[in-house]
C-alpha positions as CSV (number, residue, x, y, z in Angstrom):
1,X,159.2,60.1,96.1
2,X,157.7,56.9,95.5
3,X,156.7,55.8,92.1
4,X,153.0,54.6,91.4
5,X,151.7,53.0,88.9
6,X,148.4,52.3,87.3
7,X,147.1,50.1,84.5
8,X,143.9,51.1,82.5
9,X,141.0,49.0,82.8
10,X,139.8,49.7,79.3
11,X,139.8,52.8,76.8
12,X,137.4,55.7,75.8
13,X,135.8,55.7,71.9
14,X,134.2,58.5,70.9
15,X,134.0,60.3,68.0
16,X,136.2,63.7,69.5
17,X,139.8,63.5,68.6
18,X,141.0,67.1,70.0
19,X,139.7,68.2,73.5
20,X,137.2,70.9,73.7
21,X,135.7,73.2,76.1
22,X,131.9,72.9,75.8
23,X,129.1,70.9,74.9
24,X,130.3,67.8,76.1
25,X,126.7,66.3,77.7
26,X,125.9,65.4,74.5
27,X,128.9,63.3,73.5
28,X,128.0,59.8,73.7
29,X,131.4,57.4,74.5
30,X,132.2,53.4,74.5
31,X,134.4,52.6,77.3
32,X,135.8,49.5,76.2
33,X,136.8,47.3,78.8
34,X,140.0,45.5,78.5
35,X,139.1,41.5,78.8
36,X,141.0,40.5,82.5
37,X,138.5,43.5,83.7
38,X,134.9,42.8,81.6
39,X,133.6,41.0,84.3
40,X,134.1,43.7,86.9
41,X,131.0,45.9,84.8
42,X,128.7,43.0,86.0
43,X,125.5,44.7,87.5
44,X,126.8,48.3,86.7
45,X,123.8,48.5,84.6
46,X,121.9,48.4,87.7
47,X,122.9,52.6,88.5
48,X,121.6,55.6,86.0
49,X,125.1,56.8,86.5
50,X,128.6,56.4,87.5
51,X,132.0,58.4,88.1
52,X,134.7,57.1,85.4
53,X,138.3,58.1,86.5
54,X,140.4,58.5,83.6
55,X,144.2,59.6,82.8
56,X,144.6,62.6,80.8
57,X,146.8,61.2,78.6
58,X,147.5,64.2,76.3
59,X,147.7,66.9,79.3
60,X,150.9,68.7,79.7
61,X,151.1,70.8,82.5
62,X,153.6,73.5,82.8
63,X,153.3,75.3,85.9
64,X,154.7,78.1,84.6
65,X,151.2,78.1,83.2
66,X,149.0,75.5,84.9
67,X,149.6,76.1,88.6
68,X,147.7,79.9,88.3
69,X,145.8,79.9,85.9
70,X,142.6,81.7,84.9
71,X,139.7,78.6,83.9
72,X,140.0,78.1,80.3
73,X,142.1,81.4,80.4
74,X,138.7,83.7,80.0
75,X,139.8,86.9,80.9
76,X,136.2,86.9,82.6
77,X,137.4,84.4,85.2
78,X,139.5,85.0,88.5
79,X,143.0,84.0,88.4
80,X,142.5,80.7,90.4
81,X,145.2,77.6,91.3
82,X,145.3,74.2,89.4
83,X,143.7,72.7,92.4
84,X,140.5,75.4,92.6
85,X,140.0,74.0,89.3
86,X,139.1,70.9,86.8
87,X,141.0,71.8,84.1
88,X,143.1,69.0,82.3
89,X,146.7,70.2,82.4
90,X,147.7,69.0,85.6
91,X,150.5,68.2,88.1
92,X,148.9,64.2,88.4
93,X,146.7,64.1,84.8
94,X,143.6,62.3,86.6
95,X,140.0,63.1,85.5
96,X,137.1,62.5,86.9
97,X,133.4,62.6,85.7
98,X,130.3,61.7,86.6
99,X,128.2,60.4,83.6
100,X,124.5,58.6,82.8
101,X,125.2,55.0,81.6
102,X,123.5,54.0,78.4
103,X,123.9,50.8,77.7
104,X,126.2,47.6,78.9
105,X,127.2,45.2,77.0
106,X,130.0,41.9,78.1
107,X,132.8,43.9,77.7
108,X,131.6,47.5,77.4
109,X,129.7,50.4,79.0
110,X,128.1,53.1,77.2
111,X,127.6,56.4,78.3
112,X,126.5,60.0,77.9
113,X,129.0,63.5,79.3
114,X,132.5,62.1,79.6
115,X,134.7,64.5,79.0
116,X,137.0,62.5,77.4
117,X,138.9,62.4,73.8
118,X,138.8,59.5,71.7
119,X,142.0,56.4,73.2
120,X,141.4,58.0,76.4
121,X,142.7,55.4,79.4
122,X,140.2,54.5,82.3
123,X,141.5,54.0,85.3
124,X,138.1,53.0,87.2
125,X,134.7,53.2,87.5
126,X,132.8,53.8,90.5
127,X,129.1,53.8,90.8
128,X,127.2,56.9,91.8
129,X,125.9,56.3,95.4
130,X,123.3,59.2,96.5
131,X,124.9,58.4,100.2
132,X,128.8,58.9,98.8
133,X,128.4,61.4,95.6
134,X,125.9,63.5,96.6
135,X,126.2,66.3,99.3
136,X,123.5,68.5,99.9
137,X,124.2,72.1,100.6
138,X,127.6,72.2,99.0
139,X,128.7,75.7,98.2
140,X,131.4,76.5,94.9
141,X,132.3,80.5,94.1
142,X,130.0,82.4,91.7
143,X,132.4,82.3,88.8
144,X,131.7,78.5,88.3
145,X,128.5,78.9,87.6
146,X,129.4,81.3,84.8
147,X,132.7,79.1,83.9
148,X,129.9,76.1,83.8
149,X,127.5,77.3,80.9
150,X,127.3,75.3,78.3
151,X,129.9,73.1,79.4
152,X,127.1,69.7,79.5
């Protein structure tokens, strides 16, 4: 299988070292833009939000224990497959958030509910179209609602 390769476009800086599993809409993080990429952030100000791809550099996934899994093994939640879930431990450690943007500086952007630890790398940013991002009428099982409390 082919190889591929990516190169962070800047890094996460938060203040949370260790992930968690809650409570993250309130973390406020820097994503510090490496230099050959700052002027890609040009205009981004423009949107109230965007989705930040990062790579989950810490993740170790086992699928032993990752690939059937219950969500954040609550013994509440249906046994469910890495892939019916957003859980970091994955066979590809990509995530992917959508999060309100702050501020933006030259070389940074600042912004509220990524769920991502402190030296985090970004891959990309996107900026949140209503016509891309958005799809009305989209249907996920009950248990993510409950899985979802308190989680922003």
């Amino acid at each position: 299988m082919k190889k591929i390769e990516l190169v962070p476009v800047g890094f996460v800086a938060n203040s949370v070292k260790e992930a968690v599993d809650d409570n993250w809409g309130s973390v406020v993080s820097r994503l510090n833009i490496e230099p050959k990429f700052a002027k890609g952030i040009l205009h981004i100000g423009q949107f109230s939000h965007a989705i930040v791809v990062t790579f989950l550099h810490r993740s170790q996934f086992d699928p032993a224990r990752h690939l059937l899994r219950r969500p954040r093994n609550l013994h509440s939640m249906p046994e469910v497959g890495i892939f019916s879930q957003r859980a970091k431990d994955r066979p590809n450690p990509i995530g992917i958030t959508t999060v309100k943007i702050e501020a933006v500086g030259a070389d940074y952007v600042d912004v509220r509910g990524l769920d991502a630890i402190d030296g985090t790398p970004i891959v990309d940013i996107k900026p949140y179209y209503l016509q891309f991002d958005c799809v009305p009428a989209a249907k996920a099982p009950p248990w993510v609602d409950e899985l979802m409390k308190e989680y922003f």
